[in-house]
C-alpha positions as CSV (number, residue, x, y, z in Angstrom):
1,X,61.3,71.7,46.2
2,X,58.6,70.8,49.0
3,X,60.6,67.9,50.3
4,X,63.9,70.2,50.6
5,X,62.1,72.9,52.4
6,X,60.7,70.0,54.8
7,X,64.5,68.8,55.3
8,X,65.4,72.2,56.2
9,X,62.9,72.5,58.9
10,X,63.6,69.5,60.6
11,X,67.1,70.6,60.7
12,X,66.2,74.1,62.0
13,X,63.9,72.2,64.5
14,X,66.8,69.9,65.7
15,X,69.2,72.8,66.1
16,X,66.9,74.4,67.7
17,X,66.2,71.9,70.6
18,X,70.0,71.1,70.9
19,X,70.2,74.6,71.2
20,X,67.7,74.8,73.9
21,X,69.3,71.4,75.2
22,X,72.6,72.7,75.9
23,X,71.3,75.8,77.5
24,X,69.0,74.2,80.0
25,X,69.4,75.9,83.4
26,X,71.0,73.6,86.0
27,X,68.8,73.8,89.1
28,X,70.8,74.7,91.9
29,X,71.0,72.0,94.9
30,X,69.1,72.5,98.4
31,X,71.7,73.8,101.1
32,X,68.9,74.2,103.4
33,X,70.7,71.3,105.8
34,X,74.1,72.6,105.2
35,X,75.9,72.6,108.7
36,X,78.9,74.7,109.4
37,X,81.6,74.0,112.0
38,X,83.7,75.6,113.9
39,X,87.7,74.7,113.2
40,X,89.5,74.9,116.5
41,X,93.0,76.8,116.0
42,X,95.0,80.0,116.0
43,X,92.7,82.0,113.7
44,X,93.7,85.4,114.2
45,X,90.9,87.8,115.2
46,X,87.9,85.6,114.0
47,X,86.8,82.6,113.3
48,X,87.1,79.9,110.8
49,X,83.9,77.8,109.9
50,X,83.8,74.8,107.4
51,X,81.1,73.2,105.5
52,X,82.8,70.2,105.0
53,X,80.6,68.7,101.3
54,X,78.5,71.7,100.3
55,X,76.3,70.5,98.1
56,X,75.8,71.3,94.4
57,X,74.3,70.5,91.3
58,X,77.1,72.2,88.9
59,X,80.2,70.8,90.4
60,X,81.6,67.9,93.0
61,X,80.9,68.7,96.6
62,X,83.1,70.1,97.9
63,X,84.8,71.8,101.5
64,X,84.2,75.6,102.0
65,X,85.6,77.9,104.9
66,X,84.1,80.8,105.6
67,X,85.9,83.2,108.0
68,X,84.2,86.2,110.4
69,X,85.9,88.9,111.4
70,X,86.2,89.3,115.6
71,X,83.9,92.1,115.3
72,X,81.4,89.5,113.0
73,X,77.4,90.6,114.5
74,X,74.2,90.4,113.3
75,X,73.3,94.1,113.6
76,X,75.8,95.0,110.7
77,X,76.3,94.2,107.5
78,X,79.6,93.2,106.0
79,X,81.6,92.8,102.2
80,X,82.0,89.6,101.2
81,X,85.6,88.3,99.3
82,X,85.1,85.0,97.5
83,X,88.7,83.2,97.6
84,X,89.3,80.2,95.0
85,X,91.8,77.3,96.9
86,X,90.1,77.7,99.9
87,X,92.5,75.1,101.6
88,X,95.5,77.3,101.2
89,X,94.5,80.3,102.8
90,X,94.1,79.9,106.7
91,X,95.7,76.8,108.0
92,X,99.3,75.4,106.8
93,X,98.8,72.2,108.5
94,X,96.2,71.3,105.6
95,X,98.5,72.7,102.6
96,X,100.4,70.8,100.3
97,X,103.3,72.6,100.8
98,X,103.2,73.9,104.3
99,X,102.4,77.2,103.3
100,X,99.6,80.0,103.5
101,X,98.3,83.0,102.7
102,X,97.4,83.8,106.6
103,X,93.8,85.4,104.8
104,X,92.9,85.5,108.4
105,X,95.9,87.8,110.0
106,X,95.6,89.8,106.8
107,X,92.3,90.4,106.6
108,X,91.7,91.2,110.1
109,X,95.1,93.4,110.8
110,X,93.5,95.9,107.3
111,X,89.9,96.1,109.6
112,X,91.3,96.5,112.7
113,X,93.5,99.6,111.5
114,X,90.2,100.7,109.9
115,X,92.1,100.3,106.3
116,X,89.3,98.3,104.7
117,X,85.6,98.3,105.4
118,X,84.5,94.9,107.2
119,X,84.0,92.1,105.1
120,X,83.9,88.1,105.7
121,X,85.6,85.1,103.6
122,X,84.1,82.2,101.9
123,X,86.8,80.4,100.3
124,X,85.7,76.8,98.5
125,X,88.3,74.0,98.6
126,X,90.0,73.1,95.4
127,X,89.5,69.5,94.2
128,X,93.1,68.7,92.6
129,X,92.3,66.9,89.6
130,X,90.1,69.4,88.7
131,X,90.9,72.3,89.9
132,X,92.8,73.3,86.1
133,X,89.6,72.3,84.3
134,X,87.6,74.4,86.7
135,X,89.3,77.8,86.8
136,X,90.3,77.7,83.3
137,X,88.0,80.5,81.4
138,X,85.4,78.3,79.4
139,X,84.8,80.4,76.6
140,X,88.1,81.3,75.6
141,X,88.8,77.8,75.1
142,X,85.5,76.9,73.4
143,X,86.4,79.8,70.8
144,X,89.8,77.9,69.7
145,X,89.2,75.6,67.1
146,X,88.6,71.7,68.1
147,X,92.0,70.9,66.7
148,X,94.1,73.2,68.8
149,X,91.1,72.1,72.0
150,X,92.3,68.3,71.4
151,X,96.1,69.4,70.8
152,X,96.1,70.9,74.7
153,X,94.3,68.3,76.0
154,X,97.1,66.0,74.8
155,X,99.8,68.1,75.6
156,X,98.5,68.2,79.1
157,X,98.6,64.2,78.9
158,X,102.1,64.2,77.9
159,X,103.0,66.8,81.1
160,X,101.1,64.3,83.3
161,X,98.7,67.6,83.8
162,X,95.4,66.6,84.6
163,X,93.5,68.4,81.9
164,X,90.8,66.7,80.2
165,X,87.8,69.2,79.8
166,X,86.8,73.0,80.4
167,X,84.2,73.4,83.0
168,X,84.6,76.9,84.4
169,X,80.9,77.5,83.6
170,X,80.1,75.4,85.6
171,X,82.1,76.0,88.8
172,X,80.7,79.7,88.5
173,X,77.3,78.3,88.1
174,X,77.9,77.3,91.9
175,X,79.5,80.4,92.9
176,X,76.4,82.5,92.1
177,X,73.5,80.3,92.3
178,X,74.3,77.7,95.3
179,X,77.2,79.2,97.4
180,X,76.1,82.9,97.2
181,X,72.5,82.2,97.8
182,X,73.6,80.1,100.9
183,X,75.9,82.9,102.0
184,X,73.4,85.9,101.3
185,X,70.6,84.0,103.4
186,X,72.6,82.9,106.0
187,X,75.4,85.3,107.1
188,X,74.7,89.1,107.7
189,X,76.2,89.9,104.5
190,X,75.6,92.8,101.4
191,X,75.0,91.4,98.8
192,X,75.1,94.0,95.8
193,X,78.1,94.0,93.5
194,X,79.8,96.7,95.2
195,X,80.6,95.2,97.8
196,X,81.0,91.1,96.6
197,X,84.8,90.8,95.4
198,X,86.4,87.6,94.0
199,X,90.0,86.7,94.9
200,X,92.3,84.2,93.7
201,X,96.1,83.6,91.9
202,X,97.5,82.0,89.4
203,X,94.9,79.9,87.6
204,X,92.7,81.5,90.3
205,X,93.2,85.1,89.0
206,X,92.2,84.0,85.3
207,X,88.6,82.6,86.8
208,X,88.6,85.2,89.0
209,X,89.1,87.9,86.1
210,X,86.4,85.6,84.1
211,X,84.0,85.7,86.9
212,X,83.5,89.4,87.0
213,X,83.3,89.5,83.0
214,X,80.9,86.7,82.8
215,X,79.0,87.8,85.9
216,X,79.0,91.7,86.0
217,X,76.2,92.2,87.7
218,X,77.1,89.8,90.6
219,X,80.9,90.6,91.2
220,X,82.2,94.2,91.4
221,X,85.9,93.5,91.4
222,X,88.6,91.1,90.9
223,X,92.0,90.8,92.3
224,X,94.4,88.0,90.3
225,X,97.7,87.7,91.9
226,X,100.4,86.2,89.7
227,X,97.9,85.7,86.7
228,X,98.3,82.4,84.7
229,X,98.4,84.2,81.2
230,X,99.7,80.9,79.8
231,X,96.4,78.7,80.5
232,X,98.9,75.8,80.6
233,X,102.7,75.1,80.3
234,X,104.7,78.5,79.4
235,X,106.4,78.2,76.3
236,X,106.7,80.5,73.3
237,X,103.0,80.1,72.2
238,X,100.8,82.1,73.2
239,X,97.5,81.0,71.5
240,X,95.9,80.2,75.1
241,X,96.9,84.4,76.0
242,X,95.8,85.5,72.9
243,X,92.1,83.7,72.8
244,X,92.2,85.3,76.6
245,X,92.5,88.8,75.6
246,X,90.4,88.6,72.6
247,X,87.7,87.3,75.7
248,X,88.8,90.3,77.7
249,X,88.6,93.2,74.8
250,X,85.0,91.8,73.8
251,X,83.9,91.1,77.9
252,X,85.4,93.6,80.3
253,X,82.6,95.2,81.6
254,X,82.3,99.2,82.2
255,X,85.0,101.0,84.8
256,X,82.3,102.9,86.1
257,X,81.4,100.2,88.0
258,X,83.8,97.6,88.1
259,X,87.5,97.4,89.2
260,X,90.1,95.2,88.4
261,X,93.9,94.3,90.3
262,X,96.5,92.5,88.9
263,X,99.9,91.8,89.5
264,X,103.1,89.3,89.0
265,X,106.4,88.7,90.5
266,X,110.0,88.3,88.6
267,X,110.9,84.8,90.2
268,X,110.3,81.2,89.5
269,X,106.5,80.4,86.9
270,X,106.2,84.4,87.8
271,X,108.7,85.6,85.6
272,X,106.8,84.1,82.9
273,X,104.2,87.2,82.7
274,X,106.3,90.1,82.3
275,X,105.5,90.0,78.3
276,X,101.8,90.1,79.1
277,X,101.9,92.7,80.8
278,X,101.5,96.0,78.3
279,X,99.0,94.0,76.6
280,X,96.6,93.8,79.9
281,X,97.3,97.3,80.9
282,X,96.4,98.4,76.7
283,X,93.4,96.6,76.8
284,X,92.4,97.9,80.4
285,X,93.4,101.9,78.9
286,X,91.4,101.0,75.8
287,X,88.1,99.9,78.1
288,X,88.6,103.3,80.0
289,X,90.0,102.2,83.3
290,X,92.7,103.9,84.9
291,X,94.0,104.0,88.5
292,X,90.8,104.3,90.6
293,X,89.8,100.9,89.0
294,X,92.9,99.2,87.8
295,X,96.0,97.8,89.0
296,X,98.4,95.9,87.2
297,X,102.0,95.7,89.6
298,X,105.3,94.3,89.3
299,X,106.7,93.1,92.6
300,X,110.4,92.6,92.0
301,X,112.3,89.2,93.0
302,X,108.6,87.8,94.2
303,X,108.0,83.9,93.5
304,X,104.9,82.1,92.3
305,X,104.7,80.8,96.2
306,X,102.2,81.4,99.3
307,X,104.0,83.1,101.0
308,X,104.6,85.8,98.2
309,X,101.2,86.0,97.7
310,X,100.2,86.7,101.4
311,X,103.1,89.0,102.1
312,X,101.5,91.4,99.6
313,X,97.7,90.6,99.8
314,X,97.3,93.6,101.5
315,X,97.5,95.8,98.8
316,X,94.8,94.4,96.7
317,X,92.1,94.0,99.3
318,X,93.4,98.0,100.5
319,X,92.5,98.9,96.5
320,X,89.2,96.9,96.3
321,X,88.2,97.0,100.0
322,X,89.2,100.1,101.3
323,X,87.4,102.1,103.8
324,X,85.1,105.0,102.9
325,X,83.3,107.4,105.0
């Protein structure tokens, strides 16, 4: 009897430290030499800085642009929107496809007509090959069972879809403890949750929904254009939508303080999302938001493109950014 109870303990002792193993904080890396430069080019009404390998202890280094507003000074304080694919949003010369979301004639037409309050852009760079395993939500996927984990993985294989872990965790590790930090300390920024929004489509509007429900007191509001519901290749199953809407029923934090916008087109990967649609706005209805802090909009005949995307990125950052007196 004594040498079973022994047994036990030394198992509740090793759980333990794995435990405490696996949930060691990562300490964030020093960005105290970090050097920003100024990116020569038509940037309307601001300008267009890039770190070119911010440093970090979660994730690869990587490029980040941060824009300023024309009327950017130290004796205000501005909003600040986080955007995922940082190298698709100001400059198409850089894209892979030649196209843009023009963030920069946006954002600064919506302050200019005193639409939104003033707010800057930090926008990290995508690294390719891991930019699914990065902006896929983490704990989602750790809920499904390792059988249907490894059966994706190969699935993504077979698609020649660079899939090959989950690290989401991580990449918003660097959000809030390296890049925010940086930004807080060194731009004349607030930095409460009301005014700190996170931006992104596709895969970026799933991490962008799964930062503000992992980090609720960080992020005030989200706004996930065409929203990969799928997590991978669209087909009839929907165990990757399912395990995210379990996440979202159990995580969404409270609509007195949070907001959320979503929306989807009809054309092209878009017109995959129509289905999921009742199902985000039930469980947004169920959590007790309604149309002061949710959105969830069809835009007819609109493709899973750039230049969809920027043609109506106005009308999330006027919902989540707008101006009050």
């Amino acid at each position: 009897m004594k040498k079973s109870i022994y047994i036990l303990i030394i198992f509740a002792v090793l759980v333990s430290c794995n435990t405490t193993t696996k949930k060691a904080k990562i300490k964030p890396a020093d960005t105290s030499k970090v050097v920003a430069e100024i990116i020569e080019g038509d940037f309307a009404g601001g300008t267009l800085l890039r770190i070119d390998d911010f440093p970090s202890n979660y994730i690869p280094p990587r490029k980040v642009d941060i824009w300023l507003p024309k009327s950017y000074s130290e004796s205000k304080k501005y909003a600040v929107l986080y955007m995922h694919d940082g190298q698709m949003l100001f400059d198409s010369k850089i894209t892979w496809n030649n196209e843009e979301w023009k963030v920069d004639e946006v954002c600064a037409k919506l302050m200019t007509d005193s639409i939104t309050k003033d707010f800057i852009v930090v926008a990290p760079f995508n690294i390719n090959a891991l930019r699914h395993s990065e902006y896929f939500p983490q704990k989602p996927f750790e809920s499904l069972s390792r059988s249907v984990q490894d059966s994706l993985f190969e699935e993504a294989r077979l698609n020649n879809f660079k899939l090959d872990s989950v690290t989401s965790n991580n990449y918003l590790g660097f959000l809030v403890h390296e890049l925010k930090p940086y930004v807080d300390a060194n731009y004349s920024v607030l930095t409460d949750r009301e005014n700190t929004v996170v931006a992104g489509s596709s895969m970026g509007g799933l991490i962008s929904m799964y930062a503000v429900c992992e980090y609720p007191e960080v992020f005030g509001a989200a706004a996930c254009l065409s929203t990969h519901w799928p997590g991978g290749n669209p087909n009839d199953n929907n165990v990757l939508a399912d395990t995210f809407f379990e996440y979202m029923e159990d995580n969404v934090p409270s609509p007195k303080t949070h907001r959320f916008y979503f929306d989807y087109g009809t054309e092209t990967m878009d017109k995959f999302y129509l289905k999921y649609a009742p199902t985000v706005d039930k469980i947004f209805k169920d959590k007790g938001y309604g149309p002061s802090n949710f959105r969830n909009l069809k835009f007819e005949g609109a493709e899973h493109t750039e230049v969809s995307w920027q043609k109506r990125l106005h009308i999330p950052l006027t919902f989540l950014l707008k101006k009050t007196e």
